[in-house]
GUMARVEX-749711 format. One line per field, with one value per atom (N, C-alpha, C): x, y, z; residue in one letter; chain; atom name; residue number from 1. Coordinates in nm, 2 decimals, decimal comma, m for minus. Each point is the difference from the previous one (the first is absolute). Example, Ala and Ser with C-alpha at 12.3 -4.5 7.8 and 13.67 -1.06 7.14 Angstrom:
residues 2
X	1,32; m0,09; 0,09; m0,04; 0,09; m0,08
Y	m0,57; 0,12; 0,12; 0,11; 0,11; 0,11
Z	0,78; 0,00; 0,00; m0,07; 0,00; 0,08
type	A; A; A; S; S; S
mol	A; A; A; A; A; A
atom	N; CA; C; N; CA; C
seq	1; 1; 1; 2; 2; 2
end
This chain:
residues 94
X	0,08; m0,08; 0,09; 0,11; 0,09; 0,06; 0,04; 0,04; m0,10; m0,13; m0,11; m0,04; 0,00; 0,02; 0,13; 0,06; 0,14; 0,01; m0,02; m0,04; m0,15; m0,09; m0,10; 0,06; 0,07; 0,05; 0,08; 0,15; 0,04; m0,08; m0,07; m0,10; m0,07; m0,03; m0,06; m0,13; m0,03; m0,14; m0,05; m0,11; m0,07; 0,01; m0,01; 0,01; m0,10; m0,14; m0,08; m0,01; 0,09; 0,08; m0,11; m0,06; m0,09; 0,09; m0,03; 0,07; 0,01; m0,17; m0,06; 0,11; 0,08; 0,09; 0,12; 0,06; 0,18; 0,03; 0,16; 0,08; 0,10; m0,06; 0,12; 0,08; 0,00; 0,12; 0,03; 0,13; 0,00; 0,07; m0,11; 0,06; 0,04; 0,03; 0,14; m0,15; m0,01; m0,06; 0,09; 0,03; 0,08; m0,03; 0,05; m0,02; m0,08; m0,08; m0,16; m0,11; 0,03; m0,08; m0,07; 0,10; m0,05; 0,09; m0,04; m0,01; m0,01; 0,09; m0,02; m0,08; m0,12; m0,04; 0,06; 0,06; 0,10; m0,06; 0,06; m0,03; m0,12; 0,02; m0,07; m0,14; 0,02; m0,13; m0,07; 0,02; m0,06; m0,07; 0,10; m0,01; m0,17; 0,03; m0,11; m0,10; m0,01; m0,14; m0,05; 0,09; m0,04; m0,01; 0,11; m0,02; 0,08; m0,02; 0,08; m0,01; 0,10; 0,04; m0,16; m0,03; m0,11; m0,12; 0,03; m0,09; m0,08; m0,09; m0,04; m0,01; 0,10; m0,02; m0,06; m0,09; m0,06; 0,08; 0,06; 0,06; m0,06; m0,01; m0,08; 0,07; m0,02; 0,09; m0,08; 0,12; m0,08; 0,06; m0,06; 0,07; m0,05; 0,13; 0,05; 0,03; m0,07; 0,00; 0,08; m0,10; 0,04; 0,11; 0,02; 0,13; m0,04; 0,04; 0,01; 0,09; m0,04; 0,06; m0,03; m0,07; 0,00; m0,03; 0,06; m0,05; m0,03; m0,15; m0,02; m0,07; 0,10; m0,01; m0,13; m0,10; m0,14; m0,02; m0,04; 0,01; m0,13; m0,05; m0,07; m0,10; 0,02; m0,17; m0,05; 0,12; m0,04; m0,05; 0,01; m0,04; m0,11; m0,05; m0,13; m0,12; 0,06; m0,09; m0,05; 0,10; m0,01; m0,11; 0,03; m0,13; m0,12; m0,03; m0,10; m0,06; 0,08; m0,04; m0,07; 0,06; 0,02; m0,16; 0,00; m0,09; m0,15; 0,06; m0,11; m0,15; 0,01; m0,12; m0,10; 0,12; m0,04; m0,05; 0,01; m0,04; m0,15; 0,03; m0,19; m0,07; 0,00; m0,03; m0,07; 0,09; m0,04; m0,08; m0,02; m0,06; m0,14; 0,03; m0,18; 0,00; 0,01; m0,09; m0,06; 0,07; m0,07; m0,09
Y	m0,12; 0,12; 0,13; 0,01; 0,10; 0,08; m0,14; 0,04; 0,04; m0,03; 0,07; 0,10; 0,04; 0,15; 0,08; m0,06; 0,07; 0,05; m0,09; 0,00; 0,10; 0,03; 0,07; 0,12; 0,05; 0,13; 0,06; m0,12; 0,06; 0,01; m0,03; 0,00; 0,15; 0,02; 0,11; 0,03; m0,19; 0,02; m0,06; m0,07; 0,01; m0,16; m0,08; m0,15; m0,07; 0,08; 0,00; m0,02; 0,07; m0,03; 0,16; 0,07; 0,14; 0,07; 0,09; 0,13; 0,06; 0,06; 0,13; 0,00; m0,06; m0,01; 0,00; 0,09; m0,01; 0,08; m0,06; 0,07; 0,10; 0,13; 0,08; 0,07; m0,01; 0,11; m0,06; 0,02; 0,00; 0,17; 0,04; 0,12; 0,00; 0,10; 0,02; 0,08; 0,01; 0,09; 0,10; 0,11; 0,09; 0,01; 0,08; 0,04; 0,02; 0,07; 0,06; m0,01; m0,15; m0,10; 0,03; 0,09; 0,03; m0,11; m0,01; m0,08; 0,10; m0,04; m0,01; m0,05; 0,00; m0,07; 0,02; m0,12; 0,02; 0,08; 0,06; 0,05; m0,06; m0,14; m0,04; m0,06; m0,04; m0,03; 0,11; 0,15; 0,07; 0,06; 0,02; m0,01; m0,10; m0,09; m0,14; 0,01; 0,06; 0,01; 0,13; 0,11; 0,13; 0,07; 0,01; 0,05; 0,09; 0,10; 0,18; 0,05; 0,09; 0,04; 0,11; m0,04; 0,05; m0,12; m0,04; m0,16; m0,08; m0,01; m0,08; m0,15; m0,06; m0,15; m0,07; m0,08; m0,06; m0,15; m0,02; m0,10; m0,14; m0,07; m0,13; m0,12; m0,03; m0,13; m0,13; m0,09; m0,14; m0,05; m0,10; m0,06; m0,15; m0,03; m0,15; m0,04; m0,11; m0,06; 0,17; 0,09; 0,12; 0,10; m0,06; 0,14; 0,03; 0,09; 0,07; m0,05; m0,05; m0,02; m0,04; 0,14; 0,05; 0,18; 0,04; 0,17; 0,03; 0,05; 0,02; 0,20; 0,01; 0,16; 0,00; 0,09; m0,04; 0,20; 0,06; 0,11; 0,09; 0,04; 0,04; 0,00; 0,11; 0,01; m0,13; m0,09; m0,14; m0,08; 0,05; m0,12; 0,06; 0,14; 0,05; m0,04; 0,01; m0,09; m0,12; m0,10; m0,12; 0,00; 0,02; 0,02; 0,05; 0,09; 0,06; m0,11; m0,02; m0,17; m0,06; m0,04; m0,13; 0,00; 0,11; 0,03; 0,09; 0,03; 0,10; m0,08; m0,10; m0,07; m0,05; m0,04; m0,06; 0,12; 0,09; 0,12; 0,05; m0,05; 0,07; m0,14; m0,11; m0,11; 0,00; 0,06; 0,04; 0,12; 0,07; 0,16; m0,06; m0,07; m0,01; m0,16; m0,06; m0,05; 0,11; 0,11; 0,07; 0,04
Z	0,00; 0,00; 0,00; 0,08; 0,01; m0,14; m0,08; m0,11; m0,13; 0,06; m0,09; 0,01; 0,15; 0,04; m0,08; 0,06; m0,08; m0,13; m0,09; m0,11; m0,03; 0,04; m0,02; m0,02; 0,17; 0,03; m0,14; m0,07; m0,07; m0,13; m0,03; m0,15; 0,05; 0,09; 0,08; m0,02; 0,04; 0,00; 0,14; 0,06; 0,11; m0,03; 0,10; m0,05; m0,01; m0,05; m0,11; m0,12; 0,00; m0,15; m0,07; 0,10; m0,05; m0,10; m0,10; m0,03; 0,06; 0,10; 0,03; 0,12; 0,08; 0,11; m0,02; 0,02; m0,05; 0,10; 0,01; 0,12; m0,13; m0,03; m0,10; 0,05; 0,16; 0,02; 0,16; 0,06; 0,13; 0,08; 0,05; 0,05; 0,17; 0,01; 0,14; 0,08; 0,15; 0,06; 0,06; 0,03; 0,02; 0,22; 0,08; 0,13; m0,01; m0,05; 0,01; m0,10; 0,02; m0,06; m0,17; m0,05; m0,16; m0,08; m0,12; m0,10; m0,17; m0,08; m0,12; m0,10; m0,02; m0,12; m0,14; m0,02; m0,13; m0,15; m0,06; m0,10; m0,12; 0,00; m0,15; 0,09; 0,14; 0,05; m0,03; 0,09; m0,02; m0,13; m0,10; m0,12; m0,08; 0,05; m0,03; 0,07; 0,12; 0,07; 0,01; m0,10; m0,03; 0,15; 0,11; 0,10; m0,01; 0,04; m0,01; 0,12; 0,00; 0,15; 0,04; 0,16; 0,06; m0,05; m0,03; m0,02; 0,11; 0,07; 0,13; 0,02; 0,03; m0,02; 0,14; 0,00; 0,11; 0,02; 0,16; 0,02; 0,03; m0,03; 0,05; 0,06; 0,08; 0,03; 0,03; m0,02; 0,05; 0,09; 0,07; 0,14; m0,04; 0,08; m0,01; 0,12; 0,12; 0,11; 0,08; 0,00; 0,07; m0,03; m0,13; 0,02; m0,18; m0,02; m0,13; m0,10; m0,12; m0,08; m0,13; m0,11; m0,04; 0,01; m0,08; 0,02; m0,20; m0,01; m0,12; m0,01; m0,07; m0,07; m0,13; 0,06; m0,12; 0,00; m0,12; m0,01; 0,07; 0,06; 0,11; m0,15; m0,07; m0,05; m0,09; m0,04; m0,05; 0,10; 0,08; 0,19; m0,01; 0,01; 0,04; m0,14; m0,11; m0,13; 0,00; 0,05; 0,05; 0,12; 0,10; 0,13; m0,06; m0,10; m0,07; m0,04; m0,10; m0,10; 0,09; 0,09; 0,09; 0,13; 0,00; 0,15; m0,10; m0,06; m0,05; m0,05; m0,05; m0,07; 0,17; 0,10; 0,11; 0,08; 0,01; 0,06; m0,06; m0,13; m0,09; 0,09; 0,00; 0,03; 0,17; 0,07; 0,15; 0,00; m0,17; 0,09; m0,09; m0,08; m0,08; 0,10; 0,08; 0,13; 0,12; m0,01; 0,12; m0,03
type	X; X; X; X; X; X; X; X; X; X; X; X; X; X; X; X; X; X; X; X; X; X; X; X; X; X; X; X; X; X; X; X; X; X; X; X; X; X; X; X; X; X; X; X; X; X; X; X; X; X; X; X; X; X; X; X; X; X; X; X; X; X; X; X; X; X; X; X; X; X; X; X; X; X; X; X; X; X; X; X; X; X; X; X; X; X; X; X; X; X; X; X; X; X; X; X; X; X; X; X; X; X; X; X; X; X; X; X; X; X; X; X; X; X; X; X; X; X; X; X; X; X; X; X; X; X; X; X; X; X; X; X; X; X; X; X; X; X; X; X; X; X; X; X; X; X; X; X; X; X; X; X; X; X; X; X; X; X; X; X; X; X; X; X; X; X; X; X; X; X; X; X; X; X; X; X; X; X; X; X; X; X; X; X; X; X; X; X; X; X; X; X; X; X; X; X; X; X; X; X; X; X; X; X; X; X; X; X; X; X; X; X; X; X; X; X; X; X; X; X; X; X; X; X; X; X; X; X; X; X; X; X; X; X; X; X; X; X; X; X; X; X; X; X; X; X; X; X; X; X; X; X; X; X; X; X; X; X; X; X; X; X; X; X; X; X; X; X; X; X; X; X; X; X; X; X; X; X; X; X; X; X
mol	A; A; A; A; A; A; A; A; A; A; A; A; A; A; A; A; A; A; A; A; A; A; A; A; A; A; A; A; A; A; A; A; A; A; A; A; A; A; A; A; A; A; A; A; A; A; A; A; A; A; A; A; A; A; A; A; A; A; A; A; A; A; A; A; A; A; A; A; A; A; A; A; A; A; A; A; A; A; A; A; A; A; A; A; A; A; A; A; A; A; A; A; A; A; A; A; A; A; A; A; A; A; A; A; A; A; A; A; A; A; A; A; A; A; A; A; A; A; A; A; A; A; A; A; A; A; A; A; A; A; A; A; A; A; A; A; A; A; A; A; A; A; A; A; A; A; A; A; A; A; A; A; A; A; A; A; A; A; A; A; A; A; A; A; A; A; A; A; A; A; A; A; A; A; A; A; A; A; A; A; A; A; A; A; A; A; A; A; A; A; A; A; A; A; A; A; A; A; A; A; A; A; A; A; A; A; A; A; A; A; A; A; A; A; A; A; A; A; A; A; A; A; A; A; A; A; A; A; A; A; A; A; A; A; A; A; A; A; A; A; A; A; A; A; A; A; A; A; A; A; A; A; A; A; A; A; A; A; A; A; A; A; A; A; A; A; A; A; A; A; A; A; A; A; A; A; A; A; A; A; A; A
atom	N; CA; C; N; CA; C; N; CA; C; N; CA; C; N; CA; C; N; CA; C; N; CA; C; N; CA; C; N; CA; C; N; CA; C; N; CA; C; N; CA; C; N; CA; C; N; CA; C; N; CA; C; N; CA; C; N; CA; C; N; CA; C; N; CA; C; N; CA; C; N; CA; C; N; CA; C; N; CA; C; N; CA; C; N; CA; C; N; CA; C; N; CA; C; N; CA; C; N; CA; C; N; CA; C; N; CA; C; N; CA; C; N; CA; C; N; CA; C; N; CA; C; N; CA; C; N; CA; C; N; CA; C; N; CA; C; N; CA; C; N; CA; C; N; CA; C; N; CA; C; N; CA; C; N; CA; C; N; CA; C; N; CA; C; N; CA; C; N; CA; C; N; CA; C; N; CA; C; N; CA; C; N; CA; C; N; CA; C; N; CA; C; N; CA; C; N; CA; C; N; CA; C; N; CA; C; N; CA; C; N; CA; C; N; CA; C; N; CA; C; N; CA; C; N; CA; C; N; CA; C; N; CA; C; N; CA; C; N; CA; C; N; CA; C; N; CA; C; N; CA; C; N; CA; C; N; CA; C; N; CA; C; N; CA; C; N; CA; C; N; CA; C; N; CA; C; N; CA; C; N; CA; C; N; CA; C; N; CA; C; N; CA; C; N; CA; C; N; CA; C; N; CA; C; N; CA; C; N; CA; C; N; CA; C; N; CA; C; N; CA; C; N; CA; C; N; CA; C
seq	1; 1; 1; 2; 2; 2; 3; 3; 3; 4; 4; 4; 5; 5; 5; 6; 6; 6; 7; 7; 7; 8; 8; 8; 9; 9; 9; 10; 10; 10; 11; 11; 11; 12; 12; 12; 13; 13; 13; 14; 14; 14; 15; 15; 15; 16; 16; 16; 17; 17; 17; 18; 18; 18; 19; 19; 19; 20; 20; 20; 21; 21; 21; 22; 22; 22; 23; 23; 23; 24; 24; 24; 25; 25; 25; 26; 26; 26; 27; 27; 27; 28; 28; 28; 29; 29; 29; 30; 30; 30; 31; 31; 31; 32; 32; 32; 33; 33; 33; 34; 34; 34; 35; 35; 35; 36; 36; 36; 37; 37; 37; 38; 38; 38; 39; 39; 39; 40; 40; 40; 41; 41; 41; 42; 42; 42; 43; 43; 43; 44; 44; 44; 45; 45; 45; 46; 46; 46; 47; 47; 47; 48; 48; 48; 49; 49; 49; 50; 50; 50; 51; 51; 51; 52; 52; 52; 53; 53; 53; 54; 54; 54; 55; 55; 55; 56; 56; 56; 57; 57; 57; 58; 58; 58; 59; 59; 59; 60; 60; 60; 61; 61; 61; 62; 62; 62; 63; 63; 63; 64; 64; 64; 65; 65; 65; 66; 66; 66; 67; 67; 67; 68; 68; 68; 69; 69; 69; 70; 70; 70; 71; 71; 71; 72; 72; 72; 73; 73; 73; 74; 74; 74; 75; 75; 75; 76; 76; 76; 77; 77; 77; 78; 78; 78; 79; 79; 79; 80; 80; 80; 81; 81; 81; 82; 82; 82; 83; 83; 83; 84; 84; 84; 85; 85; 85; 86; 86; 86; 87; 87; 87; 88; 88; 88; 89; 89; 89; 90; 90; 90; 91; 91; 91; 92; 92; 92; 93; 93; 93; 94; 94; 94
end
């Protein structure tokens, strides 16, 4: 299994074998906990400086491990999408 892991990471994919999950960059955290997002990422997810990104995490047997960067007004379209149909649904029962 180690070595399929292994193998995933360097293909730099998820060992899913997904596209949509790739490891493209490894960045440094600095003292005061700032971070780089590397050039072609940003570039690719069309993020520009003053951009609001919403952090998300997941937990694994209590501790954190993943952290996912999703673009605040793409997060708030999504919850729209997502909640909005369910919301007409609770107001035409009342």
């Amino acid at each position: 299994m180690a070595q399929r892991e292994e193998k995933s990471v360097q293909q730099g994919k998820t060992e899913c074998g997904s596209q949509c999950c790739r490891v493209h960059a490894l960045v440094s955290v600095d003292d005061r906990g700032q971070m780089v997002l590397p050039k072609e990422i940003r570039k690719r997810a069309n993020i520009r400086g003053g951009d609001k990104l919403a952090i998300t995490s997941l937990e694994k047997e209590g501790k954190v491990c993943c952290i996912l960067l999703t673009k605040a007004d793409e997060l708030a379209d999504l919850v729209r999408a997502t909640l909005g149909p369910v919301a007409e649904e609770i107001l035409k029962a009342k």
